[in-house]
C-alpha distance (Angstrom), angle and dihedral (degrees) to the residues before:
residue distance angle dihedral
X1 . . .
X2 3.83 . .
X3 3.93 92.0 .
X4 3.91 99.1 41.7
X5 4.64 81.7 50.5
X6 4.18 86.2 43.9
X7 4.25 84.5 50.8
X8 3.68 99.1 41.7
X9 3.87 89.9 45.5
X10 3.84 93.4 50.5
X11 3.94 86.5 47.2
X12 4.02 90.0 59.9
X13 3.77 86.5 58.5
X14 3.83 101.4 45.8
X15 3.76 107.6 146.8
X16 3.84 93.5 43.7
X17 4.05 85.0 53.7
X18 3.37 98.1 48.1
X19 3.35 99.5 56.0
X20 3.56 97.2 37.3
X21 4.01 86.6 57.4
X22 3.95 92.0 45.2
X23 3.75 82.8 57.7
X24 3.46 94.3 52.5
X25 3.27 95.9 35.1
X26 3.72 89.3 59.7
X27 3.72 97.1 56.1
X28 3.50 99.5 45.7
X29 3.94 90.5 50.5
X30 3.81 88.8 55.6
X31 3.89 88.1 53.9
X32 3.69 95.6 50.8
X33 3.95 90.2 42.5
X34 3.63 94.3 48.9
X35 3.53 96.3 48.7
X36 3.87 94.4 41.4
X37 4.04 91.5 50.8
X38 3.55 84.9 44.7
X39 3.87 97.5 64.9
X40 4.03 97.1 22.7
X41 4.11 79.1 63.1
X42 3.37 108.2 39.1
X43 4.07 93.2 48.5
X44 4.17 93.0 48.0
X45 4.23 83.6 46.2
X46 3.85 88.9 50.3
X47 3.90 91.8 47.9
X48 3.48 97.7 45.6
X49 3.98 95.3 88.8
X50 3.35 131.5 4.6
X51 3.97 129.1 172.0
X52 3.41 100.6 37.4
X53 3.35 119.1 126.6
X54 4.24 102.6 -171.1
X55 3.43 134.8 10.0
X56 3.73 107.9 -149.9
X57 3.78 118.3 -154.7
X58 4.15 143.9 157.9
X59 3.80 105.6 -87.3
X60 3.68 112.5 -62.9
X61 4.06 147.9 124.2
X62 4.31 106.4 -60.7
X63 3.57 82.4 -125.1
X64 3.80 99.6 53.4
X65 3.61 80.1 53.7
X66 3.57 106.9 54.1
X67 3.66 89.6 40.2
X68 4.10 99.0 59.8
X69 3.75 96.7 30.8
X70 3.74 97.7 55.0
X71 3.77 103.5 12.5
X72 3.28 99.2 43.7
X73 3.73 80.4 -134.3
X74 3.73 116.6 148.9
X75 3.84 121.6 -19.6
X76 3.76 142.5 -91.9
X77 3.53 118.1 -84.0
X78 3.87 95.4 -156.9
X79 3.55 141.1 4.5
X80 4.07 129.6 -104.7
X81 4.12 110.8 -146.2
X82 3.58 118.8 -117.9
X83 3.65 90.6 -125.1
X84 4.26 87.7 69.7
X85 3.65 85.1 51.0
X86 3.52 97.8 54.5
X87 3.71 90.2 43.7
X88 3.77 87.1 57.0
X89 4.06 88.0 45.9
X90 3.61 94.0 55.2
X91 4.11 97.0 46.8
X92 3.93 107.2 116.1
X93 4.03 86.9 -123.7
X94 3.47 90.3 60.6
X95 4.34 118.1 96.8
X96 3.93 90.8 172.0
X97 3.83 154.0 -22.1
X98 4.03 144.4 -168.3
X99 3.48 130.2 -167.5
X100 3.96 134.2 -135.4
X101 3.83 128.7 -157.3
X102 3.87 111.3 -170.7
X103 4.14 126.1 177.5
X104 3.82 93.6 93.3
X105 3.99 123.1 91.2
X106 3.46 136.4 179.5
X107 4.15 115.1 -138.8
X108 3.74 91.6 -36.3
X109 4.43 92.1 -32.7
X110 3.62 120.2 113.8
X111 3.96 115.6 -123.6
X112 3.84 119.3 -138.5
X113 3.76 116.8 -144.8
X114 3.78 107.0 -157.3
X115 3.80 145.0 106.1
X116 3.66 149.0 -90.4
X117 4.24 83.9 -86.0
X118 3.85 87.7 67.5
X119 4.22 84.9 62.8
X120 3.52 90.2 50.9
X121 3.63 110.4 48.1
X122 3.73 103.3 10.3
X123 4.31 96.7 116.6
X124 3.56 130.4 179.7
X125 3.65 138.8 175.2
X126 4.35 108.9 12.0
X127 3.77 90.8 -15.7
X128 3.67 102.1 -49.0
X129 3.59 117.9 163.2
X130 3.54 118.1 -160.3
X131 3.80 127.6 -93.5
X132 4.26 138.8 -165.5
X133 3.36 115.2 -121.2
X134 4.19 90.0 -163.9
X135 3.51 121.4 -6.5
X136 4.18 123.6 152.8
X137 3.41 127.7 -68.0
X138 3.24 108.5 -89.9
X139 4.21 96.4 53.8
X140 3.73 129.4 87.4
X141 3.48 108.4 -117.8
X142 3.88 85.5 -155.7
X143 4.12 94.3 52.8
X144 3.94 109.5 24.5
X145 4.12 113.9 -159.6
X146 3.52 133.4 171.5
X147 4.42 103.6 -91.9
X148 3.59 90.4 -179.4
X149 3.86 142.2 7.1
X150 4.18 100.3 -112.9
X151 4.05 88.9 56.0
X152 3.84 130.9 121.0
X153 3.89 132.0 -161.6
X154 3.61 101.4 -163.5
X155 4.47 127.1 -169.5
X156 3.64 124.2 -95.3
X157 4.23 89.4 -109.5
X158 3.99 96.2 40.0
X159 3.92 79.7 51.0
X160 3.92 96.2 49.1
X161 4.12 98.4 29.0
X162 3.93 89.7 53.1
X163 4.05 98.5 33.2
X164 3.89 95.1 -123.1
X165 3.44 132.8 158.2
X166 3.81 146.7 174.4
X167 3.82 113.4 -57.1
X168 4.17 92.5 17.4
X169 3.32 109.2 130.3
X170 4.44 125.1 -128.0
X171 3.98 139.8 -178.2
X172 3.54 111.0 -142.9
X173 4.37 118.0 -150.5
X174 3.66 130.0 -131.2
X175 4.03 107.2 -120.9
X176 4.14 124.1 55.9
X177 3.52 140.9 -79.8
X178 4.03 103.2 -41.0
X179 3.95 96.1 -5.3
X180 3.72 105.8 75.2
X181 3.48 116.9 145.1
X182 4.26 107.3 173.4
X183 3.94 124.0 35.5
X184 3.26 118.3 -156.5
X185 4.12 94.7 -127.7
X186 4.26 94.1 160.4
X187 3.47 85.8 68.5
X188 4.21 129.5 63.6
X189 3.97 116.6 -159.6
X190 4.00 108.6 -161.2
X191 3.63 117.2 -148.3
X192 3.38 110.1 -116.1
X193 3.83 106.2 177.8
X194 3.38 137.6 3.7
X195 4.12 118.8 -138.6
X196 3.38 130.9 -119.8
X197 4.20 111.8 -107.7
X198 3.75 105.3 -101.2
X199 3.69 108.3 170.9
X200 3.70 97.2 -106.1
X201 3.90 149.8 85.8
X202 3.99 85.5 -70.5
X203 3.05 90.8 89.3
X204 2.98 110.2 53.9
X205 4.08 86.9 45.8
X206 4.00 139.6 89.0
X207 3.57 122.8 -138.6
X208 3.69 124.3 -156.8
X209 4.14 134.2 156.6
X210 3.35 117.5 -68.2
X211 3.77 92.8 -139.5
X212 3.96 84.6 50.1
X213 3.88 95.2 55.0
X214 4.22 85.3 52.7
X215 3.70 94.2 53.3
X216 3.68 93.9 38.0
X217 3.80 87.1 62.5
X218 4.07 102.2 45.4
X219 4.12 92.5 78.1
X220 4.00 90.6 -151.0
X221 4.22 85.9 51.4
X222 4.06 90.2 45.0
X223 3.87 99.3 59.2
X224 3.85 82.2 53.3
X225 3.92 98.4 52.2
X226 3.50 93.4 90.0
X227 3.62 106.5 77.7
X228 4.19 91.6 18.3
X229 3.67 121.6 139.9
X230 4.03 121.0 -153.7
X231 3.86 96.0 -96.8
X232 3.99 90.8 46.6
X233 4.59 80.4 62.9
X234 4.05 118.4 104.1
X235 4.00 103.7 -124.2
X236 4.37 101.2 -114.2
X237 3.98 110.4 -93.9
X238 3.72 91.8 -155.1
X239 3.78 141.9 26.0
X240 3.46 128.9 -162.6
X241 3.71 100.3 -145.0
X242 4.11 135.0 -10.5
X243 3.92 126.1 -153.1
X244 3.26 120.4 -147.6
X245 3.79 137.1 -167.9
X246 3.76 121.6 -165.8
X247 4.09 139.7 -140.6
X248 3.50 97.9 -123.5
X249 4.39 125.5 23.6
X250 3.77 89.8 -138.3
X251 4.14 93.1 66.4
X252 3.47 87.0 57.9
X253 3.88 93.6 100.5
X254 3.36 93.4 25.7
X255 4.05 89.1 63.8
X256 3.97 98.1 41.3
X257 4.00 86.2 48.0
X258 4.01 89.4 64.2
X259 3.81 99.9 29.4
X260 4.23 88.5 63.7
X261 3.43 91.3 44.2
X262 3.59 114.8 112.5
X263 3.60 122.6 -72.2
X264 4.06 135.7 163.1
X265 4.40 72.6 -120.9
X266 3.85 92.7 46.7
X267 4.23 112.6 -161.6
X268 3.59 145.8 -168.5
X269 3.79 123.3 -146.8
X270 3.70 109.1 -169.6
X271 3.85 119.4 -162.9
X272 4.04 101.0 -138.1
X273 3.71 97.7 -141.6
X274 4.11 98.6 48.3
X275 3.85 83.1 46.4
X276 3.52 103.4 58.0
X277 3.88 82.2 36.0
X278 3.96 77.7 67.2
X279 3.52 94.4 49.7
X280 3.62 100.8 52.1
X281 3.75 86.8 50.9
X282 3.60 91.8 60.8
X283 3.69 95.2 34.7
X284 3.94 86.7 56.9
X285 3.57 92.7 61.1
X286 3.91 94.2 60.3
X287 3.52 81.9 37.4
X288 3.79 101.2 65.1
X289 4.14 93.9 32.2
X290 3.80 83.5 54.1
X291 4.34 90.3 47.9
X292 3.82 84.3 42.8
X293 3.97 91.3 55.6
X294 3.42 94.9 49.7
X295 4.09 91.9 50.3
X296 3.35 94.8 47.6
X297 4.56 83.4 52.2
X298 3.58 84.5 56.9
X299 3.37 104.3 52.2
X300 3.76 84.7 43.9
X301 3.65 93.3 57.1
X302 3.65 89.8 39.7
X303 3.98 88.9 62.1
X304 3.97 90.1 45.4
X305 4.06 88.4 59.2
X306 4.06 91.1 43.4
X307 3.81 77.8 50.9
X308 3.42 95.4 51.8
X309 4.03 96.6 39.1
X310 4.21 91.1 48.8
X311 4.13 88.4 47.4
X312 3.70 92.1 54.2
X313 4.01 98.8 42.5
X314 3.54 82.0 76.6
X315 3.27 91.4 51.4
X316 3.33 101.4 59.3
X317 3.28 110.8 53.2
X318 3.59 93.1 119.8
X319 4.17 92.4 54.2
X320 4.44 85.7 50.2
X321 3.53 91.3 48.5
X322 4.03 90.5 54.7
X323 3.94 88.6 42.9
X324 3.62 96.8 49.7
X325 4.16 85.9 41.6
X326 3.91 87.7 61.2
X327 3.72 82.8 49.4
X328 3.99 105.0 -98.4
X329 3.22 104.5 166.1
X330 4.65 123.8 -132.8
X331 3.66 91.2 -106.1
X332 3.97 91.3 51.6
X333 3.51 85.1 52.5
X334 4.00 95.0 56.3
X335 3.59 89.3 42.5
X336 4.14 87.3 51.5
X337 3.43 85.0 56.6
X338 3.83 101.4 46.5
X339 3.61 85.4 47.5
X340 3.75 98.1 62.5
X341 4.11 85.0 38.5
X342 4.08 76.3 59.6
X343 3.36 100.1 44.7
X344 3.90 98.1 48.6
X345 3.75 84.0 58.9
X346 3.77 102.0 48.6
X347 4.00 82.3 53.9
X348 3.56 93.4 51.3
X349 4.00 91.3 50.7
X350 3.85 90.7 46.8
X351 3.53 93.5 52.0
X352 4.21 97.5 44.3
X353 3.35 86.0 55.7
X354 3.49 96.3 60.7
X355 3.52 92.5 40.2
X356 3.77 97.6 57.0
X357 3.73 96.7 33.2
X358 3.78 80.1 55.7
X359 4.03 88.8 44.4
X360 3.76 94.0 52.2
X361 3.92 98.8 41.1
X362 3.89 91.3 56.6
X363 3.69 89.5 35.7
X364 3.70 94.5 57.9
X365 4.12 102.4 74.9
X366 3.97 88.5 35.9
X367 3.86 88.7 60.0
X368 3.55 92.1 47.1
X369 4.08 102.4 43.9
X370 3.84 92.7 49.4
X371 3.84 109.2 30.9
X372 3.66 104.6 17.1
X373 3.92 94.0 -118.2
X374 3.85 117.2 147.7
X375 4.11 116.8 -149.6
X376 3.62 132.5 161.9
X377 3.33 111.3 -100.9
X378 3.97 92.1 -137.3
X379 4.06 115.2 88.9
X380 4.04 105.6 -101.1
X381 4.20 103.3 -125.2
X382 3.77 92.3 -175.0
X383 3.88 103.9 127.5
X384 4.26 100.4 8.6
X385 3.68 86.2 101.9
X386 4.06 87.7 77.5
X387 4.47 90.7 44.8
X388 3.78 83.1 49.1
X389 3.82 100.6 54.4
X390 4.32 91.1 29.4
X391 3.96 88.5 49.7
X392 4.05 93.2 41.4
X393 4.24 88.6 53.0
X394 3.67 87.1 46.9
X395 3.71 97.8 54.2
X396 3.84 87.1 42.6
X397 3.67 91.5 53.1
X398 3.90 95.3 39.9
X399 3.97 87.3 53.8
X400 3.92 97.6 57.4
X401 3.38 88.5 84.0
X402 4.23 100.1 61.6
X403 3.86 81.1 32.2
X404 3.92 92.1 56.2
X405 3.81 90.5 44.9
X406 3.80 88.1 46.0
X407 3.86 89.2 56.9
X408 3.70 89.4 45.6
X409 3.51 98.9 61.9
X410 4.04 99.0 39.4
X411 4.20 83.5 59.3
X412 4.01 88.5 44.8
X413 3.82 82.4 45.0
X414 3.40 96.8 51.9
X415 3.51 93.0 48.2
């Protein structure tokens, strides 16, 4: 009886409810959403690359680094010669490296220079090393490698978004992502495997031979890349990045100390997990002013439905008069009051939900197309539990005031 009075009271007033549960609505989506993003992003960041040790690069910020080497995010601002990466290659701390070369795309996908090295050590996720899920004939599916210089391992998604598969043929364009501005039609790539999805920019990335990438760009070299063998390749004159895994853990600072010392070819190695340590720390920041906002909406809605609640009281003096009549007594009055208090909020959390479910879900291939970020396209509840029970109290505490006046008026009216 109490709820279906609290419902039909609301009903009376339904303008002034809906927007008051928009409102909260509104906040309380932003919450979930930030929250959700928060950990979709920071676990696909974390399983992007595993096992590497260093991430060599051309003087710049760690985080410009991190972010164009394994995100694909963003571009090199300079080159690093491949003479410093073979320097690095030959150091006695060093077990292995691979290089990248990145400034080429292929209809919006970024193209990897690199070599067979990059199939072997390359990990993601808990030590996952990557895997074809077709490729031709005569490579492992287990162990990709380069069989000959005009071949292409593409992602799972480029494979799927674009329809390609082993043996199709591609151009690839000089220029990044969405800003390409030459393709390379003289010469045809064949796909020769496709990768297995793992959750991370690979996918969304094509790999060809470093030493094919360098000829592909000399024009005179190009018109001869046909029919090339191996040996008939220019060796690459620059890199854009080198990873680097070491004998021993413990030379890991060691190494990084003397590769950013100065130099007349001045470096950065990066260590992948204290950058996106970095990142996170300055993510948190816009993180918590962004949970803050949304807290301080609530509570701003929250006064706008005590507003509401303490206007109508007056109001309806004639509907407590009839209640306490039929012999409702001042406390069921406050607890009428509480209840639509209650009831405002339980709308409010029904309809964030939908909202940033809704958010996320549409969110999920947008991330993906233009940055290269992976999420789940469900809404992450880990943690809401707390917002639930901290917004509920507030309401409850916001509505004594309506439900004190309420109380008030059924004595006077009884009187």
């Amino acid at each position: 009886m109490l709820m279906r009075l609290a419902v039909k009271s609301l009903l009376q007033r339904k303008l002034a409810v809906a927007l008051i549960v928009l409102a909260m609505s509104l906040s309380l989506a932003t919450l979930l959403l930030t929250r959700s993003l928060s950990s979709e992003l920071r676990s696909s960041f974390s399983n992007s690359i595993s096992g590497t040790d260093l991430i060599v690069a051309a003087r710049s910020h760690p985080l410009q680094v991190l972010l164009y080497s394994v995100f694909r995010m963003g571009t090199p601002t300079q080159a690093m010669s491949a003479e410093r990466w073979h320097e690095i290659e030959q150091r006695p701390q060093t077990a292995w490296t691979f290089p990248i070369v990145l400034g080429d795309s292929h209809q919006g996908y970024a193209v990897i220079g690199t070599n067979d090295d990059y199939f072997r050590h390359f990990r993601y996720g808990r030590q996952q090393a990557l895997q074809l899920s077709s490729a031709l004939p005569e490579i492992n599916l287990q162990q990709p490698h380069f069989a000959a210089p005009l071949q292409v391992f593409i992602g799972a998604t480029v494979a799927r978004e674009r329809g390609y598969a082993v043996g199709d043929h591609l151009h690839l364009s000089h220029g990044s992502h969405g800003h390409s501005f030459m393709q390379h039609k003289e010469v045809d790539f064949v796909v020769a495997g496709i990768l297995q999805p793992t959750g991370t920019p690979v996918d969304r990335s094509l790999h060809v031979h470093l030493q094919t990438l360098e000829a592909l760009h000399d024009p005179q070299q190009a018109l001869r890349l046909t029919n090339a063998e191996w040996q008939e390749l220019p060796e690459a004159d620059a890199i854009s990045a080198v990873f680097v895994g070491l004998t021993s853990r413990p030379l890991l600072f060691q190494l990084q100390n003397v590769l950013n010392q100065p130099h007349q070819e001045p470096l950065t190695a990066v260590i992948p997990g204290v950058a996106l340590s970095e990142f996170w720390q300055f993510l948190g920041n816009a993180e918590q002013l962004l949970q803050a906002l949304s807290l301080l909406m609530l509570i701003t809605s929250l006064l706008g439905s005590v507003a509401m609640l303490q206007v109508t009281v007056a109001g309806r003096r004639q509907e407590i008069a009839l209640l306490r009549i039929i012999g409702a007594r001042p406390l069921y009055l406050f607890v009428l009051l509480e209840t639509e208090v209650l009831l405002l909020t339980l709308l409010s959390w029904l309809l964030a939900l939908s909202m940033a479910a809704a958010t996320q879900w549409l969110a999920q291939p947008l991330l993906a197309e233009h940055y290269g970020l992976l999420i789940e396209p469900l809404l992450n509840l880990d943690g809401s539990g707390l917002y639930a029970g901290l917004s509920i109290a507030l309401a409850l505490l916001a509505g004594l005031l309506p439900a004190l006046s309420a109380y008030r008026l059924s004595l006077t009216t009884q009187h």
